[in-house]
N, C-alpha and C positions, 0 to 999 in steps of 0.2 A: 891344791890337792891336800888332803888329810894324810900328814907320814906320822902322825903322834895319835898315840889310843892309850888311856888310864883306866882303869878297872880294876874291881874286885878279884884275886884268884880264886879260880876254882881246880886245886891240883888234883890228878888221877896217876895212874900209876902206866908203867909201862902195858906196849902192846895191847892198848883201848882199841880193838878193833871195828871196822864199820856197821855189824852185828850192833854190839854198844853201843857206837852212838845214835843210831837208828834202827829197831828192830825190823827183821826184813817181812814181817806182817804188817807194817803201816806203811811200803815201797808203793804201793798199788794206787795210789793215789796223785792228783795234778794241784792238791790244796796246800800250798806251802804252811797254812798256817796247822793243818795237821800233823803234818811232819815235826813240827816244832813244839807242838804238844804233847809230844811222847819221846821229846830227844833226852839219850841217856838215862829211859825211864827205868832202864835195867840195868844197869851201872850204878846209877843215882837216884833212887827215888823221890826225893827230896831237890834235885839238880832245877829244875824249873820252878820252883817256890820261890827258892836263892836269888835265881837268876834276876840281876837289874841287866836292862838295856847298857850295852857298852860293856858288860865286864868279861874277863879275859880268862881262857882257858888254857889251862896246863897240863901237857901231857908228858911221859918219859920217854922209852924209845919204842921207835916202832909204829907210832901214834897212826891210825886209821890204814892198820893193816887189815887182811882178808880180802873182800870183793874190791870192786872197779866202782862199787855204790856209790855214785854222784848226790844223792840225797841226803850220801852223811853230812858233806859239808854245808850242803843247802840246809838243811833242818837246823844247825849251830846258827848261822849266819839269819835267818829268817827267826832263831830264838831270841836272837838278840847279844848271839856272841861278837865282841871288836876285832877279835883276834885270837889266833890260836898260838899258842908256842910250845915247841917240844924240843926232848934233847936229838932227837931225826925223826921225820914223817919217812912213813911207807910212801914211794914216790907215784903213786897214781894219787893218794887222798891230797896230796901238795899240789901236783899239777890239775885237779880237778877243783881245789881249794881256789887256788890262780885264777881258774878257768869260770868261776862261779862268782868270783869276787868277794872271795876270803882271804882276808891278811892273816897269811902262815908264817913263823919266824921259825928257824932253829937255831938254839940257843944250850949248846950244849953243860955252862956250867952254872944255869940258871939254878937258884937257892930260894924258891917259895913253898909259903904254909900256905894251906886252904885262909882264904879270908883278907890276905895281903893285899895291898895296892899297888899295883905294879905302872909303870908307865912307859913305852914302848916305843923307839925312831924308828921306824924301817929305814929311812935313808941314811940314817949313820949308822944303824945296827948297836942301838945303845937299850940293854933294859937297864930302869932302877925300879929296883924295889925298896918303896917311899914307905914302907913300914919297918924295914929295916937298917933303910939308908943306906944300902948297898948298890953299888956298878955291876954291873954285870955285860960285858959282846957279846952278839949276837950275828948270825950273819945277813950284814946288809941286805935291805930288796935292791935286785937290780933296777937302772933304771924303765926296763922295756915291763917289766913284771908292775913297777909302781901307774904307771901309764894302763896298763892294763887293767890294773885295780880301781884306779880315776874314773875309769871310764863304766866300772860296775861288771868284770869279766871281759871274757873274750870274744864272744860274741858284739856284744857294745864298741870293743874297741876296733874290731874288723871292720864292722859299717865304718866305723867313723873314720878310719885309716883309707877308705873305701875297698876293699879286699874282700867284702862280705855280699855280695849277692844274691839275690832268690836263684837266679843262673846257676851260680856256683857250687847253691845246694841241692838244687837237680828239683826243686820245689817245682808244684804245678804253677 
């Protein structure tokens, strides 16, 4: 399983709410690739030009406060963000992060500029930023959260735990 992600930063500032990273006029939609063509289009206009596959998002505190919006994290994730880290997520955008199979770090004394290279363990909770040759803890993924992530979310890892049935979800 992948616990190491490197990437371009793209730092933002505190309290990037779910608003931000997804306008709730593009919500109405089942086209993940829409959703990821307008992620941060109001925040960053420029954010999706930047954007290479794999590179890594930084936020401050509070990072994907406001709604329950499950489509923030999917629209980052389907744009081709590796990983998110912040100095604390608003705890439903982490757990729905988890939940979607987004790798979330909080890393409270993280030291990036826009444009950095960063490179990230979730299993040791280690970032370095390789452009300025800095250490930096972070708080490790547990191991039930990395397993969850393996597997592409929660859903994925329920089936496969077997715990996930059409039964269970009252499905016709």
């Amino acid at each position: 399983m992948q616990t190491t992600f490197t990437g371009r930063a793209h730092v933002y500032g505190d309290h990037v709410d779910t608003d931000r990273i997804i306008p709730g006029k593009y919500t109405k939609t089942l086209d993940l690739s829409s959703l990821a063509a307008h992620v941060l289009e109001d925040l960053d206009p420029s954010f999706r030009e930047r954007l290479v596959q794999g590179d890594i998002l930084v936020g401050g505190d509070n990072f994907g406060c406001g709604s329950s919006r499950e489509q923030a994290p999917i629209a980052l994730k389907v744009a081709g963000v590796s990983v998110v880290i912040a100095r604390y997520f608003a705890r439903i955008f982490y757990r729905n992060a988890i939940n979607i199979g987004l790798p979330v770090v909080e890393a409270p004394s993280l030291e990036a500029k826009m444009g950095d290279v960063l490179s990230v363990d979730l299993a040791t909770g280690v970032i370095t930023n390789q452009t300025s040759n800095r250490r930096f803890d972070c708080t490790p993924t547990p191991p039930v959260m990395l397993r969850i992530l393996e597997k592409g979310g929660l859903v994925p890892f329920m089936r496969s735990e077997g715990g996930y049935t059409q039964e269970a979800t009252h499905e016709p």
